[in-house]
C-alpha positions in Angstrom: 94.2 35.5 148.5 93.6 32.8 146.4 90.2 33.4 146.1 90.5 36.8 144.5 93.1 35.5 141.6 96.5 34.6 140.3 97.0 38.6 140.5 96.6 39.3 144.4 98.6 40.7 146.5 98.1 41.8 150.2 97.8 45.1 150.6 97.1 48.6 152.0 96.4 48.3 156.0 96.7 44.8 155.9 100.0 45.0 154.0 101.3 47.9 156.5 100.2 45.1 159.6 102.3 42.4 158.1 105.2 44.7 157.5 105.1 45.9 161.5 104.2 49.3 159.8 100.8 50.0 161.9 99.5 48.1 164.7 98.3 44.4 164.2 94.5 44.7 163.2 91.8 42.9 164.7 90.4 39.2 163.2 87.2 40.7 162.3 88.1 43.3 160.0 88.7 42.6 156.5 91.7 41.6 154.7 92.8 44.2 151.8 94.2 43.0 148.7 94.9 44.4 145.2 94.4 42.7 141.8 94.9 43.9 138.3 93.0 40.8 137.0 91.0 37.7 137.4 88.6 39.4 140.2 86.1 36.5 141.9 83.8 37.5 144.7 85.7 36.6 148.3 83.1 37.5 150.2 82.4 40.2 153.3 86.1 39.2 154.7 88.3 40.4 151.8 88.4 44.0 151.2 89.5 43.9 147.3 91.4 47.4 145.5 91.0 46.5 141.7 94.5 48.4 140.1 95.7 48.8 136.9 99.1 49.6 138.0 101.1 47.6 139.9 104.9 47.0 138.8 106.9 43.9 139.7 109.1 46.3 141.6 105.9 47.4 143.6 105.4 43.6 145.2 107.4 40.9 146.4 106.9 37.5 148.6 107.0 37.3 152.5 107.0 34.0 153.9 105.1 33.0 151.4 102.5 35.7 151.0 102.4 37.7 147.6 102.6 41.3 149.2 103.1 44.8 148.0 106.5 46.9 149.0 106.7 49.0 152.1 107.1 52.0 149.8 104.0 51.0 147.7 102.1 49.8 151.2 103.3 53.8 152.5 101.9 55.1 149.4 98.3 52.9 149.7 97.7 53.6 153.5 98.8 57.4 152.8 95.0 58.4 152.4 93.6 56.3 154.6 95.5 57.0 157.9 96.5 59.7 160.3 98.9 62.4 159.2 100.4 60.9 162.8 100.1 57.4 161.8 102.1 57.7 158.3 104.8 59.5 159.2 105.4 57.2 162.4 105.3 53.8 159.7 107.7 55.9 157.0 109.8 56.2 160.4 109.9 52.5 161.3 110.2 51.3 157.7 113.2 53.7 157.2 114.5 52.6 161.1 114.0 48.5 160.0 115.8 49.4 156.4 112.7 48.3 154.6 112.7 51.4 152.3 114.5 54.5 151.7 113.0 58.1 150.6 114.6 57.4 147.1 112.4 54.6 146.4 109.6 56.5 148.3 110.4 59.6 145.9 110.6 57.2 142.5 106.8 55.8 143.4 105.7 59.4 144.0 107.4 60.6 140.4 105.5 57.7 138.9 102.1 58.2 140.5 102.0 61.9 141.0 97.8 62.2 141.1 97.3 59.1 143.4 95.0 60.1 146.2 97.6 60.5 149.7 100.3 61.2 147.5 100.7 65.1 148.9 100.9 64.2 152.2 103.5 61.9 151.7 105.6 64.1 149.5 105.3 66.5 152.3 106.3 64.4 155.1 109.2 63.7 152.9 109.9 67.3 152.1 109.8 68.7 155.6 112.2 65.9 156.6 114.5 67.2 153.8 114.2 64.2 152.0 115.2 61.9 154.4 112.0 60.3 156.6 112.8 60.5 160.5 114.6 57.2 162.0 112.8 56.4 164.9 108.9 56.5 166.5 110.2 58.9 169.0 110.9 61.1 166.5 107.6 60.7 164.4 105.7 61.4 167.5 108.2 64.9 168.2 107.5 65.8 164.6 103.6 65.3 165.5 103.5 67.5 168.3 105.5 69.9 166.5 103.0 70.4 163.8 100.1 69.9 166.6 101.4 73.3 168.6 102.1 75.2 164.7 105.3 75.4 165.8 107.7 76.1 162.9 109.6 73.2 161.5 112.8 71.7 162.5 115.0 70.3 159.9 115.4 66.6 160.2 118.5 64.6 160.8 121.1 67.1 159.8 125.3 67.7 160.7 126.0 70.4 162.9 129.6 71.1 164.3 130.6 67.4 162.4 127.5 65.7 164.1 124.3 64.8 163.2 121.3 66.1 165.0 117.7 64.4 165.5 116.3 68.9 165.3 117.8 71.6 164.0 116.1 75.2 164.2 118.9 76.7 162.2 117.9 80.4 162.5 117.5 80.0 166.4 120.3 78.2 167.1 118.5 75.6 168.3 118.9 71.7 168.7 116.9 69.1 169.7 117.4 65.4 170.7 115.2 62.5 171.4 116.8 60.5 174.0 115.4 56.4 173.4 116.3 53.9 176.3 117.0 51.0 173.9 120.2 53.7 172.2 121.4 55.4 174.9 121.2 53.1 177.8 125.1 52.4 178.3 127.8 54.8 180.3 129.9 55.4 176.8 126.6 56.9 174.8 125.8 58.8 177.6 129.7 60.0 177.7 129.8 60.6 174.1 126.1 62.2 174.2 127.2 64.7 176.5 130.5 65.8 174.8 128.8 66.5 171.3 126.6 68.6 173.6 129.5 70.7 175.2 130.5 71.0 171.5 127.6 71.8 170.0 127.5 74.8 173.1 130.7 76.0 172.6 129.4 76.9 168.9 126.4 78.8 170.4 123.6 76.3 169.6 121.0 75.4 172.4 120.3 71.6 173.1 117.5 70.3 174.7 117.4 66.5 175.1 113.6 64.8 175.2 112.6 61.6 176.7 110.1 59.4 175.2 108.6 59.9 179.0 108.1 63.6 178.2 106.8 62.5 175.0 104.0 60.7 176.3 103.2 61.8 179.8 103.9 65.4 179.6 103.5 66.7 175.9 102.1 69.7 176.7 104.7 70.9 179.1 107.3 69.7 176.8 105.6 72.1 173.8 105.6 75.0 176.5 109.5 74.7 177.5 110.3 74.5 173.5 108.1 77.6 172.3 110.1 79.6 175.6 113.2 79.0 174.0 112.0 79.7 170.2 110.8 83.0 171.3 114.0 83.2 173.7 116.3 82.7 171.1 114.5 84.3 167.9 114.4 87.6 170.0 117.9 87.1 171.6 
């Protein structure tokens, strides 16, 4: 860091690793960084993003290491990774409070033409405006869009509860069932009577494991385009 200036700050992939946003990247590949002035050669192991823009707001200090936000780090990495992999690191920096859409939203206002900037604003969109809470849910979402299914809203009240899926024309909920948040007797209790509520009212819930997620996608996209056709005809 020091090599490339007063100005660095970690960045991009590397910024995204730091911040538990992606997966911890190798040794060998380079470290990213962006400067705004005061550029000096680092060498093969620095990967260096020269930017004229660059607000305080935009970067702060983790233990010690000059780094960019994790809604400027979302809005770096936006072009360089996945569809998949953004919108499961917008998840987990929304799940680990580390941003929110609106400050998500304010860097998109401000840097409308930056390159990744669409498919952010769309992953935010779809969600309506909110970015899903959990991995589980990212990788739903994924599959979703995979099978051209059409999309659920995101996080939305239904009957006085909020729902991980909505199909609202259909009728139709969804919810992702995680281990670590529904592993004691009074979820499950309490999970089961927002279902019989949520029946009485005439909506369709289908809870998903991360299991079915992972080990049986395709048989999981099968059972939920049966009952989209079920209930659209019905």
């Amino acid at each position: 860091m020091l090599a490339c200036g007063e100005t660095a700050v970690l960045s991009h992939r590397s910024a995204a690793a730091v911040w538990k946003l992606l997966p911890h990247r190798p040794g060998d590949v380079p470290v990213e960084v962006s400067i705004q002035r005061g550029y000096r050669s680092p060498g093969s192991a620095v990967r260096v993003y020269r930017t004229s823009a660059l607000s305080a707001d935009e970067r702060t200090v983790l233990e010690g290491i000059p780094i960019t936000t994790p809604a400027r780090t979302l809005l770096d990495i936006a072009p360089t990774v996945t569809i998949g992999k953004l919108e499961a690191a917008l998840a987990r920096a929304s799940r680990r409070g580390f941003t929110g859409a609106e400050e998500v939203w304010e860097l998109l206002n401000r840097y409308p033409r930056r390159r990744g900037a669409p498919r952010l604003r769309e992953l935010l969109a779809h969600g309506n405006g909110a970015p899903t809470r959990s991995e589980a849910e990212a990788r739903f979402l994924t599959l979703v869009r995979r099978a051209q299914l059409p999309r659920p809203h995101v996080n939305v009240a239904v009957e006085g509860y909020e729902v991980d899926f909505l199909w609202r024309r259909q009728r139709f909920v969804v919810e992702i069932d995680g281990f670590r948040f529904h592993s004691s007797a009074g979820a499950f209790e309490r999970d089961r009577r927002r279902d019989a509520v949520l029946a009485a009212a005439g909506f369709r819930v289908v809870r998903v494991t991360w299991r079915q997620l992972t080990e049986e996608p395709e048989a999981l996209l099968v059972r939920l385009a049966q009952v989209l056709v079920r209930t659209d005809r019905g």
